[in-house]
DRENDO-1510 file (C-alpha; in Angstrom, 1 decimal, always signed):
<recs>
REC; n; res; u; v; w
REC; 1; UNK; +80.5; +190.4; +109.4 .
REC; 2; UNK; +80.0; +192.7; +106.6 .
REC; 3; UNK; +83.4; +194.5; +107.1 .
REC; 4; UNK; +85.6; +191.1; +105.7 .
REC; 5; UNK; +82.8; +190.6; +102.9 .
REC; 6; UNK; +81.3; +187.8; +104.9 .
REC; 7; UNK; +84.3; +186.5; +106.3 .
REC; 8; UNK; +84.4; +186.0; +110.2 .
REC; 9; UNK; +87.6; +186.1; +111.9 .
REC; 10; UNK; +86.3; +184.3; +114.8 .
REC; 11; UNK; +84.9; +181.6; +112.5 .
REC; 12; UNK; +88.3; +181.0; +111.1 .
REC; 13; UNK; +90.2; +180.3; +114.3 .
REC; 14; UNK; +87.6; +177.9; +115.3 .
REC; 15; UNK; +87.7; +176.1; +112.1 .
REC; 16; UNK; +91.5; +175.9; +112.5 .
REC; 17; UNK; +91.2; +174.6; +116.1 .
REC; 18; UNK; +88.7; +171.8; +114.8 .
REC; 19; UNK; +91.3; +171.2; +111.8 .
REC; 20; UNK; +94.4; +170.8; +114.4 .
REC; 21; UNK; +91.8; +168.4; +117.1 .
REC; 22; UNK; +91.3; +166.2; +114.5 .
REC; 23; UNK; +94.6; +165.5; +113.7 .
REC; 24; UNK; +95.5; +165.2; +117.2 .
REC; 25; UNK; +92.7; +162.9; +118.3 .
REC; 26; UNK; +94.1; +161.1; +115.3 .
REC; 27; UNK; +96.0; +158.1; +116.9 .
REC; 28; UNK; +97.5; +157.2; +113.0 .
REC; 29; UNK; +98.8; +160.9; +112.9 .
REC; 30; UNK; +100.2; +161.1; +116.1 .
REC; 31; UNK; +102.1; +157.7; +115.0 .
REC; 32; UNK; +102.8; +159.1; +111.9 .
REC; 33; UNK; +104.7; +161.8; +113.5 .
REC; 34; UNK; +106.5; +159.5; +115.8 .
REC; 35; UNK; +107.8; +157.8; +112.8 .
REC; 36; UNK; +108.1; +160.5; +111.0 .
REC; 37; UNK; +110.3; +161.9; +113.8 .
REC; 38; UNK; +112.4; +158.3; +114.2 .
REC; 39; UNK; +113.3; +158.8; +110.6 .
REC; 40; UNK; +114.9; +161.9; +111.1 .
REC; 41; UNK; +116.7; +161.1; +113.8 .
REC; 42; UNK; +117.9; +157.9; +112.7 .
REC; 43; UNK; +119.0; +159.8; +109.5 .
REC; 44; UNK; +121.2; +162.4; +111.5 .
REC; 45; UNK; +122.9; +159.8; +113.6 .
REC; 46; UNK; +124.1; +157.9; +111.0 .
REC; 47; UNK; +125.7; +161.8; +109.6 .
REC; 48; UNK; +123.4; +161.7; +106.8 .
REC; 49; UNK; +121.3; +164.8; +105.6 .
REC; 50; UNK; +117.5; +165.8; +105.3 .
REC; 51; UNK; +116.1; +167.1; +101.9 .
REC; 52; UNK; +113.0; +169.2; +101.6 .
REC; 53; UNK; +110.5; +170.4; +99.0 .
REC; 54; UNK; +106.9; +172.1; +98.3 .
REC; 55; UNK; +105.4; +174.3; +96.3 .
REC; 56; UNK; +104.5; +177.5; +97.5 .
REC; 57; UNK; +103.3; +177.7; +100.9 .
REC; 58; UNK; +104.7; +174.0; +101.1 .
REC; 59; UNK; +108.0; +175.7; +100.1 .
REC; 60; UNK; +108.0; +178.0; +103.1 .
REC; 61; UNK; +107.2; +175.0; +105.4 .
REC; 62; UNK; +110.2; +173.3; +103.8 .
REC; 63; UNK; +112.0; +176.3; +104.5 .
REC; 64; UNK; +110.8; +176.7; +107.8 .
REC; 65; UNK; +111.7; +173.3; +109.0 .
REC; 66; UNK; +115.4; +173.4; +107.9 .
REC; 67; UNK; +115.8; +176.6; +109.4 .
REC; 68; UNK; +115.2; +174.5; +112.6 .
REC; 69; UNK; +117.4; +171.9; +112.0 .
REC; 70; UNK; +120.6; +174.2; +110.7 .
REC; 71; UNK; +120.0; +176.5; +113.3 .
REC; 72; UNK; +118.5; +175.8; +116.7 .
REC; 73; UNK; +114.8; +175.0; +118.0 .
REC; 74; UNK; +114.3; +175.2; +121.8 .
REC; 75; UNK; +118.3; +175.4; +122.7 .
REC; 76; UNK; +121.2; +176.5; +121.7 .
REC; 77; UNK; +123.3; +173.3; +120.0 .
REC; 78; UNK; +125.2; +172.3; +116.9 .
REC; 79; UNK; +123.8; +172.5; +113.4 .
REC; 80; UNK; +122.0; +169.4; +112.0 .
REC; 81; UNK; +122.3; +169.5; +108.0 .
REC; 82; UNK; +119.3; +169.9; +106.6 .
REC; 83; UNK; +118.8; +171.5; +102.7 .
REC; 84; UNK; +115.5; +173.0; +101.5 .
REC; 85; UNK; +115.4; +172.6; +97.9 .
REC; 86; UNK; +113.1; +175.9; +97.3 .
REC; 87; UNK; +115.5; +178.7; +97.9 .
REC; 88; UNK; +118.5; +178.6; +94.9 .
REC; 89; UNK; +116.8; +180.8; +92.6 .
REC; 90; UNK; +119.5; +180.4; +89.8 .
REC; 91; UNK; +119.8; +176.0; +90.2 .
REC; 92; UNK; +115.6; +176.7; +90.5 .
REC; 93; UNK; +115.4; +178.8; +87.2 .
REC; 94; UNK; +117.8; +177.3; +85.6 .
REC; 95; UNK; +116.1; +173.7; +86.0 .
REC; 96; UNK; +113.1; +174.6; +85.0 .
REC; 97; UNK; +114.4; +175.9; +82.2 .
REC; 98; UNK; +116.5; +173.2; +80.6 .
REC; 99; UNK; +114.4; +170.4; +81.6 .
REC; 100; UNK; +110.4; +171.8; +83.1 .
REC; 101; UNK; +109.1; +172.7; +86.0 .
REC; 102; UNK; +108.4; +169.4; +87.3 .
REC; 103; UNK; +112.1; +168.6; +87.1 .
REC; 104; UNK; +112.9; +171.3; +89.6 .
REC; 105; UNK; +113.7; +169.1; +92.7 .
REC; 106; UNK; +114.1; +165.8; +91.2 .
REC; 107; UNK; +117.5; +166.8; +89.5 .
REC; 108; UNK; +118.5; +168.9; +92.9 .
REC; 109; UNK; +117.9; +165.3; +94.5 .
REC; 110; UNK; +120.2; +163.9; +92.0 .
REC; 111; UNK; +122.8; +166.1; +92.7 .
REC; 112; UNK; +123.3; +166.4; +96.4 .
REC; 113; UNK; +121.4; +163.3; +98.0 .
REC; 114; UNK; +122.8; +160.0; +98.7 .
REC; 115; UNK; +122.2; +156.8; +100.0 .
REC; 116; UNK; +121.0; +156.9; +103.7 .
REC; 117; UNK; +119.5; +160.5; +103.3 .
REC; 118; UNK; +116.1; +161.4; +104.0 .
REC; 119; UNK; +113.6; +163.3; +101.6 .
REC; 120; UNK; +110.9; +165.3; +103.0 .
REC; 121; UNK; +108.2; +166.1; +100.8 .
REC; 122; UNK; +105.4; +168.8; +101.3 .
REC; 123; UNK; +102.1; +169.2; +99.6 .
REC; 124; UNK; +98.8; +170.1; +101.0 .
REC; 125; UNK; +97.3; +167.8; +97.8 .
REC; 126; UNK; +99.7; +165.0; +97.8 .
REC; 127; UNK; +100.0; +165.3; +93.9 .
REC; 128; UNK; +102.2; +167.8; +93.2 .
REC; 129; UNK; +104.3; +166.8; +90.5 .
REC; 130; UNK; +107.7; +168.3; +90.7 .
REC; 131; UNK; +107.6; +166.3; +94.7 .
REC; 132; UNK; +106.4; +163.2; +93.1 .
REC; 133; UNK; +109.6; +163.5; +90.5 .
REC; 134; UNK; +111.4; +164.1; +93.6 .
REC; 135; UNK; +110.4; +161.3; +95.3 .
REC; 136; UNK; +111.6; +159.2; +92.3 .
REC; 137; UNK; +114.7; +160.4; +92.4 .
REC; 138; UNK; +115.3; +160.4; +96.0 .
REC; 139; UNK; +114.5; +156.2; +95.8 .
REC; 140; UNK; +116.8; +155.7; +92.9 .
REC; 141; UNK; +119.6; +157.4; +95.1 .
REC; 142; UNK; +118.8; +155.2; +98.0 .
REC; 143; UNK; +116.9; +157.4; +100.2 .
REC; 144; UNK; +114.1; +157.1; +102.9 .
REC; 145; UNK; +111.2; +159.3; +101.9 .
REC; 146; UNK; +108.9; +161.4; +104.1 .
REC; 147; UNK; +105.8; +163.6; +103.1 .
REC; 148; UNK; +103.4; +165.4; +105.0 .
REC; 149; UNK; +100.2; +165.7; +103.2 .
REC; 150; UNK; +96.3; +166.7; +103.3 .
REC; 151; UNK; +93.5; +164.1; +104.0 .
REC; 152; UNK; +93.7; +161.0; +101.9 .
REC; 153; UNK; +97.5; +161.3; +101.4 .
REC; 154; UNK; +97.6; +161.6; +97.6 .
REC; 155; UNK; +99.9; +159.7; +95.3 .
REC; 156; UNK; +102.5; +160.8; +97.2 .
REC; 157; UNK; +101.1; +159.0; +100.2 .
REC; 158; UNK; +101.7; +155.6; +98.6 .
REC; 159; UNK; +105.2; +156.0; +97.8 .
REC; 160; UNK; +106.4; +157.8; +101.2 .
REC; 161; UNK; +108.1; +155.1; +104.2 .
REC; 162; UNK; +106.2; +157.6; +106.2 .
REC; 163; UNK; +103.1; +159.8; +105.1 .
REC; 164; UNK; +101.8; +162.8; +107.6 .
REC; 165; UNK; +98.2; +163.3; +106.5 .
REC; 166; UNK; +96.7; +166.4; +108.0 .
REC; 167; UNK; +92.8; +165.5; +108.8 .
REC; 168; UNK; +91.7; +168.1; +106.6 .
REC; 169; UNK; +91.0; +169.1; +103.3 .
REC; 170; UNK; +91.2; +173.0; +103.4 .
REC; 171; UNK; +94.9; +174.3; +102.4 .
REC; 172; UNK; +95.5; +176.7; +105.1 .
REC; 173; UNK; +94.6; +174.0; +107.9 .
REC; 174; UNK; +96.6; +171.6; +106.1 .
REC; 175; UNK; +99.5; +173.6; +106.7 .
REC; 176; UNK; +98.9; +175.1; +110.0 .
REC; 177; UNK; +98.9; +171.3; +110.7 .
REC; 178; UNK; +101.8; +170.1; +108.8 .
REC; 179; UNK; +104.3; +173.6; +110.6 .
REC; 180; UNK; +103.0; +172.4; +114.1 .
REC; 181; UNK; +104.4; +168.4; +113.1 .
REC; 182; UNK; +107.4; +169.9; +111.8 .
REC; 183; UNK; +107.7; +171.8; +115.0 .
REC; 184; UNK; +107.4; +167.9; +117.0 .
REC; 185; UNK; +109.7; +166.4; +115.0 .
REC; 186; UNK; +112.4; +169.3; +115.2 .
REC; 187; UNK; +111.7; +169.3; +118.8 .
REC; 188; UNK; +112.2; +165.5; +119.2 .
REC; 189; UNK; +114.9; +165.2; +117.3 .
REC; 190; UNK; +116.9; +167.9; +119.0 .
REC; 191; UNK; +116.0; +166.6; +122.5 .
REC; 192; UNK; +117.3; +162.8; +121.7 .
REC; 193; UNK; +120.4; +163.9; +120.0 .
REC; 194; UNK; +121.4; +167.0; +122.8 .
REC; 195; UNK; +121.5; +167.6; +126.1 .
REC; 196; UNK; +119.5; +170.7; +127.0 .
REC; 197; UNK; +121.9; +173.1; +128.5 .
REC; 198; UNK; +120.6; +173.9; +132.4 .
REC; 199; UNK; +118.2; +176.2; +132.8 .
REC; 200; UNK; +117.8; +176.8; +128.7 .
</recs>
């Protein structure tokens, strides 16, 4: 115990588990996902594109999930468009620059999303402010709006079509939850919109 100042390996993995089995046993989160995962595919059949933000850790997860989508998840396929909003360091400084910090994604919405397009917002809080900007924006262009959140949902909860809550109110279990719906929803969607090659 004493080696990690108190902190306990073990105890962490089993508080993880008990984070993830809570969500799970949740039948509103697993519907969440489902819808969460209809919205997506529904957006890429009718050739529109998928949006994503966070902060931080959220950012990676944003990331994380495109990388999925443009690329491949279980097989190889062709590339769904997907654009996390986190990575242009130039459109991100200069942004936050001109206009704040909270106008980072909102005027990246502006710019490249359209009506029919889907907006995926991350945040273990549910009240980050540059993803509640960006939810604004993303409805004045016309588009469906997804976030995945921690327990309670947040403000963002209340203005999402679909709102993935994580059961839990500790940030790293919030997001261990939030990568393993992301995984679902990439799966799912790549399954209904591709065959899976034989023996892939």
């Amino acid at each position: 115990m004493e080696k990690y100042g108190g902190f306990s390996l073990t105890g962490y993995f089993t508080e993880t588990c008990v984070a993830i089995k809570q969500s799970l046993d949740d039948d509103g989160f697993q519907q969440a996902v489902e819808a969460a995962a209809d919205l997506c595919l529904a957006t890429m059949r009718d050739g529109n594109k998928v949006l994503l933000a966070g902060n931080g850790g959220s950012a990676a997860d944003a990331q994380h999930i495109a990388g999925e989508f443009v690329s491949r998840f279980y097989f190889d396929r062709p590339a769904l468009p997907a654009i996390a909003l986190t990575v242009d360091t130039s459109i991100l400084t200069a942004i936050g620059n001109d206009y704040g910090f909270e106008q980072v994604f909102a005027r990246q919405v502006a710019a490249l999303g359209q009506r029919g397009d889907l907006f995926i917002g991350i945040s273990t809080s549910g009240r980050s402010p540059n993803v509640l900007r960006a939810i604004e924006a993303a409805r004045a262009k016309g588009m469906t709006v997804l976030v995945l959140t921690g327990a309670g949902g947040g403000a963002m909860a209340a203005l999402a079509d679909v709102a993935i809550s994580a059961r839990s109110t500790d940030t790293p279990h919030i997001q261990q939850v939030h990568i393993i719906a992301g995984h679902a929803i990439c799966a799912a969607v790549e399954a209904a919109l591709f065959d899976r090659p034989q023996g892939g």
